[in-house]
C-alpha positions, 0 to 999 in steps of 0.5 A: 531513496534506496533502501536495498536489502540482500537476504540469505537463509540457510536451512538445518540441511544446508540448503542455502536461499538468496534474495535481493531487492534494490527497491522495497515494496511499496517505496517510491520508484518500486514497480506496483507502488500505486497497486501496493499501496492501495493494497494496504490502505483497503486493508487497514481501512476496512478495519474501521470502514465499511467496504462502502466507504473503502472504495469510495475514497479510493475513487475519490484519490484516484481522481483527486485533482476533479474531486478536491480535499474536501471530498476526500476528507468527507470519504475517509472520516470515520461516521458515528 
């Protein structure tokens, strides 16, 4: 699934920059995508989690195949 992406900037001084990625963050075969993703899920979710809980549910994905649904859906609900 790529989704290449080719950027060009050009400053007010004529200064020219370039990027190109084949692969965007965070997409499947990107390198880092298991670390980017968790990235975005602890900073989306402690906006509604207590740090606690965060790290909780990241342990329990990490190692959902000993751990089950379940558990996760436990971990990742919000507690009122």
């Amino acid at each position: 699934m790529p989704f290449a992406a080719d950027v060009t900037l050009t400053t007010k001084d004529g200064e020219t920059y370039n990027a190109m990625r084949d692969i965007p963050r965070g997409a499947p075969g990107s390198p880092g995508i298991l670390e980017t993703v968790r990235e975005k899920f602890e900073r989306e979710a402690s906006r509604a989690l207590p740090d606690a809980q965060v790290a909780e549910t990241i342990r329990i994905v990490q190692d959902f195949e000993e751990r089950g649904l379940d558990k996760l859906l436990r971990a990742a609900c919000i507690q009122s």
